[in-house]
N, C-alpha and C positions, 0 to 999 in steps of 0.2 A: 759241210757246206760246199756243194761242188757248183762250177760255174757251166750254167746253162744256153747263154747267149753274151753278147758284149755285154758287160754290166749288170747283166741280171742273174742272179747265184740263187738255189734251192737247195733247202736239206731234204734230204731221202723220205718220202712218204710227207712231204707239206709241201707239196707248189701252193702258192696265194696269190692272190693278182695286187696286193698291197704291196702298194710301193714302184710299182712299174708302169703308174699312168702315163708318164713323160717317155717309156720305152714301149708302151703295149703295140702301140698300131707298127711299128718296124718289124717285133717282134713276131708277133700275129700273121703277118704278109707273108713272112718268111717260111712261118709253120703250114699255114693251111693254105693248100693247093685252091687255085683262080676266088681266092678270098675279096678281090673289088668283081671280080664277074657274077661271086654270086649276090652281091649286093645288088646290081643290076637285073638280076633276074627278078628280084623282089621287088625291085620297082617297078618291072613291066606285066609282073603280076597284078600288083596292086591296083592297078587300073582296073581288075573287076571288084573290087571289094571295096576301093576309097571314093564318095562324092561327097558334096557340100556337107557340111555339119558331122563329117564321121569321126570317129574316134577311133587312136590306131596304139597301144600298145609295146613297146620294145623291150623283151624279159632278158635283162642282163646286156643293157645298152651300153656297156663299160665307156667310152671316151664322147661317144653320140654318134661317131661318124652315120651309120646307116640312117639314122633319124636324121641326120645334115641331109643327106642324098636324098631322103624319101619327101624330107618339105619341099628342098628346088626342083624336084620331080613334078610336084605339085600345087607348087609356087599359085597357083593362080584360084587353088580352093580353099575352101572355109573349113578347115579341120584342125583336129588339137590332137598332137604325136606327144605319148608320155615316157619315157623312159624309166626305167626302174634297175636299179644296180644294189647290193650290197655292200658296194666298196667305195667309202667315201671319195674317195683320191676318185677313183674313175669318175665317180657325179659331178667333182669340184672341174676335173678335165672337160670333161660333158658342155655343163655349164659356160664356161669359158669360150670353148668350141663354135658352140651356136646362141646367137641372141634372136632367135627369131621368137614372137614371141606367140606363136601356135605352139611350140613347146614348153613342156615343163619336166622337171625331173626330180626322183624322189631316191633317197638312202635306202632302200627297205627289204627285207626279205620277203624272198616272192610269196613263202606259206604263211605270212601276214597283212600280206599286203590285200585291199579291196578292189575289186574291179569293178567299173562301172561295164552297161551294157557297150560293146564296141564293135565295129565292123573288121578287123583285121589285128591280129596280132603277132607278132612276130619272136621269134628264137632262133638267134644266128652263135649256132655250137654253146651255148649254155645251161640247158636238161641233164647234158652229158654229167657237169658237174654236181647237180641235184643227186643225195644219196635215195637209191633203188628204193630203197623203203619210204619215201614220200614220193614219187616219183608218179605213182599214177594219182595219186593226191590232186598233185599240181596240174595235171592234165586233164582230171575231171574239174578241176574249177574253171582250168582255160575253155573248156569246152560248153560250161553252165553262162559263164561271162560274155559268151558272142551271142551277137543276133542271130537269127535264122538267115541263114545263106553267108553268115560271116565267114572268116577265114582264120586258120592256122599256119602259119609258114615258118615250118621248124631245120635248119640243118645241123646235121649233128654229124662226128663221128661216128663209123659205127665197126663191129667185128664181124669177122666173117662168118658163114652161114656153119662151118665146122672148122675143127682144128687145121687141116690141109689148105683152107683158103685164108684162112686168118693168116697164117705165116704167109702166103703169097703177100700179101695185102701190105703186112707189116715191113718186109723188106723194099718193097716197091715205094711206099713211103719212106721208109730211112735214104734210098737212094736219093730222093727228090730232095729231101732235107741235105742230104750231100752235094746236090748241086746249086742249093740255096746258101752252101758257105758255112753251117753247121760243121764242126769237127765231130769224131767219133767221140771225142769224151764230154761234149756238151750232150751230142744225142743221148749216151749215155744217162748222163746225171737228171735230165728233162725226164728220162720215161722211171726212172729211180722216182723221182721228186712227183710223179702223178700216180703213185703207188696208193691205193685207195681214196683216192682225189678224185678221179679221172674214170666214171664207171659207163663205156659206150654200150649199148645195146647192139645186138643186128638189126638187121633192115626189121626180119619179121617181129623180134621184140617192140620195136617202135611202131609197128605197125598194129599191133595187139596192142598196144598202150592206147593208142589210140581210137582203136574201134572196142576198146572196153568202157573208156572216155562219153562213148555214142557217134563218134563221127564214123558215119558210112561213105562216105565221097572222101577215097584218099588218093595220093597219086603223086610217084615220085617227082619229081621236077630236076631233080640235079644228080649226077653220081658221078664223082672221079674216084677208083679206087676203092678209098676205107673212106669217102668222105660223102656225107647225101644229103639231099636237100627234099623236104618233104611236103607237100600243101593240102592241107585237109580243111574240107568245107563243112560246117554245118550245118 
């Protein structure tokens, strides 16, 4: 059990997000580079995909924040934002979080879960964690589940396009995590602890997931680094 951040400790090949609802979002801020900015970006997306009566999606909405941001974005239309997590503690955070009540939010695993038809769905760094082997699964469903002209707004990590930029990439992040206040042996024990956890694609993997999905209108929106934000229309 090594320790990964204040308070929060992993053993080698099991990071879980159980148990770190009350630490996630300090956590989170810390690891992923302009993590409230790309929230922001999705809000000022969402303006083409969200009007009255639309339905919006959040896969792996862990505490709610984003779905917080996207209703007062919105505050003044007729829509219902669903969040969906597998990690109770996150939903019970969720919950708590926000009482608006155009939200609701469910326990569920996403390769179980049903979707109704929606205008906009969203994945901010959670794909990543879906193991490769259901992976495009999930993508054809998100892509069956939208309406014509809906939207995908995915950010994930991702690797580099060959070994030579992957190590770029990879250090250039440990540095940032270093000026984030990270020690070398938390960094450590974090990337130990996401050891078959943690499976990023490259750009063009997610790109091919996607247009094997059926979505032809794709188009980065975000990239710092190893870290990208994707929007893909139907």
């Amino acid at each position: 059990m090594g320790k990964v951040d204040k308070h929060i400790f992993a053993k080698n090949s099991s990071w879980t997000f159980n148990n770190i609802a009350n630490k996630f979002e300090r956590h989170v801020e810390k690891s992923v580079p302009f993590y409230h900015e790309g929230h922001t970006l999705i809000n000022s997306y969402s303006d083409f995909f969200i009007k009255d009566n639309s339905l919006v999606y959040d896969i792996g909405c862990s505490t709610g924040l984003l779905i917080n941001k996207l209703l007062k974005y919105h505050s003044k239309k007729k829509i219902k934002v669903v969040g969906i997590d597998s990690i109770s503690s996150m939903i019970k955070k969720a919950k708590k979080n926000n009482k608006d009540k155009r939200s609701s939010f469910f326990v569920k695993d996403i390769e179980k879960f049903k979707f109704k038809k929606s205008s906009l769905i969203t994945s901010y760094y959670t794909i990543q964690f879906i193991h490769p082997h259901v992976r495009q699964k999930i993508i054809d469903k998100i892509f069956l589940s939208l309406q014509w002209g809906g939207a995908f707004i995915i950010f994930e990590k991702v690797r580099g396009s060959d070994a030579r930029f992957n190590d770029y990439m990879t250090q250039l992040y440990y540095d940032f995590k270093f000026q984030n206040g990270f020690s070398e042996e938390e960094i450590i024990n974090k990337t130990k602890s996401l050891k078959g956890v943690l499976e990023p694609f490259s750009t063009k993997g997610n790109y091919d997931l996607l247009k094997r999905a059926g979505f032809k209108d794709v188009m980065t929106i975000f990239k710092w680094n190893n870290f990208e934000g994707i929007l893909a229309i139907k």
